[in-house]
C-alpha positions, 0 to 999 in steps of 0.5 A: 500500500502506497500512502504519499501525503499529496494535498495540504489544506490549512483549516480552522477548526470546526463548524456546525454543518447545516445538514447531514445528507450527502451533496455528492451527486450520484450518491455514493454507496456509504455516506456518514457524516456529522454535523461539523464541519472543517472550515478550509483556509488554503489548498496546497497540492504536490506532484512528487509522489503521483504520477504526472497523469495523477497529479495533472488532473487536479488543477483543472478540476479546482477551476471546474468547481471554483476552487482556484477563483479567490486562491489558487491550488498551489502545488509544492508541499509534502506533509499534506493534511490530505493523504492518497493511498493505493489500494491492491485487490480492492473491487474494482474503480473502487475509492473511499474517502475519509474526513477526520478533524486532523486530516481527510485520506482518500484511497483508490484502486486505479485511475479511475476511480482517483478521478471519480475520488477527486470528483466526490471529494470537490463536490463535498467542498462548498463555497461560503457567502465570504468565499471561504470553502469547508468540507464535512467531516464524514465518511464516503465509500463507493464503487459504481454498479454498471460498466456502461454509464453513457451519453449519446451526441448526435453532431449531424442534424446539428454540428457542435465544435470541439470545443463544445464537445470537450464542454460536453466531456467535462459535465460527463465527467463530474457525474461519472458517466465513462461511455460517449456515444458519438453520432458522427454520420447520418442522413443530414451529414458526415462528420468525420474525415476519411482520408481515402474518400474525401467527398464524404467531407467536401460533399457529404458534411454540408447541406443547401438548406434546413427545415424550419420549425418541426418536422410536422409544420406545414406547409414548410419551409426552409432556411437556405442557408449553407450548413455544415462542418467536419472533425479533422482526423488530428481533432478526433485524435485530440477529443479521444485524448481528451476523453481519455484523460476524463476516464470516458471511452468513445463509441464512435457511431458510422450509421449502416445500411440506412441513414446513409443519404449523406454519403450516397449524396457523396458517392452515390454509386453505393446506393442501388439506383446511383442516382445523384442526390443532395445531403438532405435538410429534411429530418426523418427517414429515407429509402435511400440506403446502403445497397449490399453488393460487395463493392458497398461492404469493401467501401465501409469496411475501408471507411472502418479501416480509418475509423478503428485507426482513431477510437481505441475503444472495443464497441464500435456503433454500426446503427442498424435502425430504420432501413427502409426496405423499399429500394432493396426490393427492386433493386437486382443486386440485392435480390440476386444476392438473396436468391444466391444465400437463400435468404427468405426476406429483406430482413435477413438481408439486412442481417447478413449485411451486419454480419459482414461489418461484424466479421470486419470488425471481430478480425479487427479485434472490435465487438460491434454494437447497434441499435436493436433492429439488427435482431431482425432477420437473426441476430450476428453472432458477437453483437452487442444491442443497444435498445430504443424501442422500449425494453423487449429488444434488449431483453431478447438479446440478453436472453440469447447471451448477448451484451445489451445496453438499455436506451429506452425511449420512454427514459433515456431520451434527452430529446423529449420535452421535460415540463409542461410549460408553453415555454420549453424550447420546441422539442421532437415530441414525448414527455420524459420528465427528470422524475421519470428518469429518477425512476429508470431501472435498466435491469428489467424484471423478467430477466434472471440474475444470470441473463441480467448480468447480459446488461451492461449499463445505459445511457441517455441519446441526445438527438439534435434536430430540434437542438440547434445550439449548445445552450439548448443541448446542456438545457435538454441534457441536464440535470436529466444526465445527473439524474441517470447518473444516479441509476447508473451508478447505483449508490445508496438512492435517496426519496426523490426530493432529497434529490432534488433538493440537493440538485437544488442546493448544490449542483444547479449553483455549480453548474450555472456558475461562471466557471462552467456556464452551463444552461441548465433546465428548472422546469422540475421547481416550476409549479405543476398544475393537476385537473380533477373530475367534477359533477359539472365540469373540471377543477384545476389545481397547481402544486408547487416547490413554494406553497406560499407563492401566489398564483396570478390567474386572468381570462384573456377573453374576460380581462379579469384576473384573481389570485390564488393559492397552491391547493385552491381548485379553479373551476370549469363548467360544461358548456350547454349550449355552444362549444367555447373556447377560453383562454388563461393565462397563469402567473408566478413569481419564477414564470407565464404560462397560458392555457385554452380550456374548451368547454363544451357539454362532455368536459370532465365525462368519465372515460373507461380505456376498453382498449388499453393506452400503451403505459408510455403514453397513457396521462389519465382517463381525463385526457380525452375530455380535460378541455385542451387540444394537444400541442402540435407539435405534439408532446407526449402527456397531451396525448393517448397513444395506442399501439393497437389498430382496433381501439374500443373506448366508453363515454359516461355522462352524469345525465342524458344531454342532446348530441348534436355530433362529436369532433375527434382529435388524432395525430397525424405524425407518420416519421414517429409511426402515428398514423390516423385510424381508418375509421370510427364508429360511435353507439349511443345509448339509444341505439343510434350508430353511425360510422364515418371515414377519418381523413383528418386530424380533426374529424367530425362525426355528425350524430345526433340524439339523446344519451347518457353513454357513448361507446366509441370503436376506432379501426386503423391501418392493419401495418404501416404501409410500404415507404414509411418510417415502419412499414410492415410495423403495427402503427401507433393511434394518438387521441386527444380532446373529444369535443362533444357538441 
């Protein structure tokens, strides 16, 4: 065992520490505390019993967490009242740190986890209002559950400097994620030099033009602008580097067989038409992809020749997701490759695609990792999946004996709104709120411990087609990141609010601070609003972290305006005779937010679900009747999302009223796999049926008479049809308000 004294810090005595839980973020597996605490005068650090690659890593952590603003760490010292020691034969990235009156040791067993050490150590110094610092006298001992803490950037919607994805590493770093999934190449851009096919660069990295606002907005239109950019191979070598001195291993991901129109746009004879096409600016999916004749798997195993050459790490990232079929169907390379294997479908012709890639990489001594579509068509014998489209795909490999590493979108996609306020930046759709993400367990029940030992950890995706700039990626990443953090690394989880007070107390002051300058999102401490059923109508009532705040609430149509208090329901009646639409706006002392209720005569019905929502996007029994129209773009807790084609649905009343029709709402959203469905039927009790076409998202159906109950049956397309996001797949149906007229 080795005990160098490394850092001197002079302090004077003790003093009360105001709490006893832990502000190390994740939470460490032991944490005891008292409630004194040593108030620090100076840090003093020496380099001569470390390793340079040690030593050099404490400085720049003072700056990240403003330990060098009033004093700066000098280094030069030996009897030092901090000790490190070196640990054999302890568990593995393993570290403790102990904090007595007359001096703090923190041992470690690798580099590693010194680093993570040095980290939890930083976090437990806090800064004073007379910017003096103190530490608690307690003791922490910690290891991390999963090898595989990640997160995802996606730079080819939107392309982000070195300088901000080293920005990127280093917030990584504080929360001791050790895995960066880099999205280098998709259908809006190539980002990664490859010497021996420069046009993949000089042509494939830059687009004519960009769609503006969402996806769905039409009619469209484009900013014309020339967008782009591209890592030089040196600039790669340096952010690996960089990396590696934060303890963070590159995934590197090269998109394959499909999200491939950036490349066919530079060598467009790899595809199965050759036809030359622009680097689109239009987000989505194509049917342009990868073709897979031997000329195309020489060409990506020359672009992984260069590739391997960059990213040190075992896992590289082949995507694998969303090929569309279509182009393979009539194209006679790849037929006459199937007739020659003897594969039954396309399917197993994406399947032998990826096989090849992974005989590549395996002879190259790489394990190939991908998004959990290559199980389709039987999965390649080394792969490891990575699952998006909920937990099945991941559960599938894991039982087959594979490596998996769990992405769910329901929990891990960073890409999705994370409040409710009218206020949040314009986002893809889906409702992944920080509590959700508190809540994610990556190992799923139905697993045995054998087959769970298969996964190997998580991770958040950060897809950028809606994130522009990196003030808005790091508001859509954190505290979302230090969230998962908490999952992933898997120490003694406390309630989530004591983690949100901490969050709150500690780390939101850190990372807004000038030093780090990060944009980070508060939508968790901006008040919730929750709608009740009531005998004529619906009440609305906010919750909130401060129950004492006041809440302005004025109709824009009556420009009247009452105060309220947290716990006080504000009431909407059904409307009687016409449908009305009014609108309020709500004021705090921290935010505005508006809000349209329509009232018309079936607000706050009962609803009964004969057909289940799918759990991911099932807001209650209300959603249908609450008086608000779902956002387009769409957001996830707006909506009730079905993953069935034959949806039945019960309306109940608390007394007979005279219908004159009802209008629907649904999604039209075919790139996310909503479609409309084909048809509804409504029943009254009465006996009355009447069936109508839907050919819009707003359709209503003219039936008229008296009732107390309705009983509503949707039928939708049996797959998604051929040239869509999914074809073959079942598609989604999204509802929102029914408006009874």
């Amino acid at each position: 065992m080795k005990t160098p004294f490394i850092l001197a810090l002079f302090f004077i005595g003790t003093i009360p520490f105001a709490q006893n839980h832990c502000p190390i973020l994740p939470n460490p597996v032991t944490y005891t505390s008292t409630k004194d605490s040593i108030a620090l005068d100076s840090l003093l650090f020496c380099t001569k019993s470390l390793s340079s690659t040690l030593s050099n890593s404490i400085s720049p952590l003072g700056d990240l967490y403003i330990l060098n603003k009033n004093k700066p760490l000098r280094i030069g010292r030996e009897d030092g009242f901090i000790r490190f020691e070196e640990l054999n034969n302890a568990y593995p990235e393993s570290y403790s740190i102990n904090v007595t009156k007359s001096k703090i040791i923190l041992s470690y067993t690798s580099p590693a986890s010194y680093y993570h050490a040095l980290h939890s150590l930083f976090q437990l110094i806090t800064e004073k209002p007379d910017h003096s610092f103190s530490i608690p006298i307690c003791f922490v001992k910690d290891f991390p559950n999963f090898s595989w803490r990640g997160l995802h950037l996606d730079v080819a919607r939107h392309f982000f400097s070195i300088h901000e994805v080293k920005k990127y590493l280093d917030l990584m770093a504080m929360y001791k994620f050790n895995v960066f999934h880099w999205h280098l190449t998709d259908d809006q851009g190539w980002r990664i030099e490859i010497k021996k096919y420069p046009k993949l660069t000089s042509v494939g990295a830059w687009r004519d033009s960009t769609v503006n606002d969402h996806f769905s907005t039409y009619p469209r239109t484009w900013d014309t602008k020339r967008y782009g950019g591209f890592y030089t191979q040196e600039e790669i070598k340096e952010v690996v580097q960089y990396a590696a001195d934060r303890h963070i291993t590159i995934v590197p991901e090269i998109e394959m067989p499909g999200h491939a129109r950036a490349a066919l746009a530079a060598y467009p004879a790899f595809s199965c038409t050759g036809k030359q096409q622009p680097v689109p600016g239009l987000w989505g999916v194509f049917e342009d992809v990868f073709c897979t004749k031997d000329s195309t798997l020489h060409f990506l195993e020359d672009v992984l020749e260069e590739v391997l050459s960059l990213f040190p790490g075992k896992f590289i990232h082949i995507g694998g997701d969303e090929v569309p079929k279509s182009r393979w169907e009539k194209c006679a390379s790849c037929q006459n490759k199937m007739h020659a294997l003897h594969l039954k479908n396309e399917h197993e012709l994406q399947s032998y695609f990826i096989r090849q890639i992974d005989v590549y990489l395996a002879k190259n001594n790489r394990q190939l990792i991908g998004w959990d579509e290559i199980l389709e068509g039987g999965l390649s014998p080394g792969a490891a999946v990575m699952s998006w489209r909920g937990m099945d795909g991941g559960i599938a490999a894991a039982k087959e004996g594979h490596y998996v590493v769990m992405t769910p979108g329901s929990h891990c996609y960073f890409d999705h709104y994370q409040g409710k306020s009218s206020s949040e930046p314009l986002a893809i759709g889906g409702y992944t709120p920080l509590e959700k993400v508190f809540e994610f367990n990556p190992i799923p029940k139905s697993l045995t411990p054998q087959e769970a030992h298969f996964v190997l950890g998580a991770q958040a995706n950060l897809w950028t087609e809606y994130i522009p700039t990196f003030n808005q990626l790091t508001y859509m990443t954190y505290p979302r990141a230090i969230a998962l953090s908490q999952v992933l690394w898997g120490g003694t989880k406390t309630s989530y609010d004591a983690f949100e007070q901490t969050l709150k107390k500690y780390h939101i002051p850190r990372l807004t601070a000038p030093n780090v300058n990060t944009k980070v999102s508060m939508s968790f401490l901006k008040p919730s609003m929750k709608f009740s059923r009531e005998p004529n109508g619906l009440s609305l009532m906010f919750d909130g972290k401060d129950t004492s705040e006041k809440i302005t609430v004025v109709s824009q149509q009556k420009k009247e305006g009452i105060s309220i208090s947290y716990g006080k329901k504000l009431f909407f009646n059904r409307s009687q005779k016409n449908v009305k639409h009014e609108k309020f706006t709500f004021s705090t002392a921290c935010c505005t937010d508006s809000l349209t209720i329509i009232s018309h005569r079936g607000l706050g019905a009962k609803v009964t679900y004969v057909t289940p929502p799918n759990e991911r996007y099932h807001p209650g029994d209300l959603i249908l009747v609450d008086g608000q129209f779902g956002a387009r773009p769409w957001r996830g807790y707006q909506w009730v999302g079905f993953d069935t084609n034959h949806i039945n649905i019960t309306l109940e009343l608390d007394r007979k009223i005279r219908l004159n029709g009802i209008t629907f709402g649904f999604l039209n959203e075919p790139s996310s796999w909503i479609h409309l469905p084909n048809e509804i039927t409504v029943r009254l009790d009465n006996g009355k049926m009447k069936t109508i076409s839907v050919t819009e998202e707003r359709t209503k159906l003219p039936i008229k008479g008296k009732t107390k109950s309705i009983q509503v049956s949707m039928k939708g397309l049996p797959t998604i049809p051929v040239g869509f996001p999914g074809q073959g797949e079942k598609p989604w149906i999204f509802c929102d308000e029914l408006v009874f007229e």
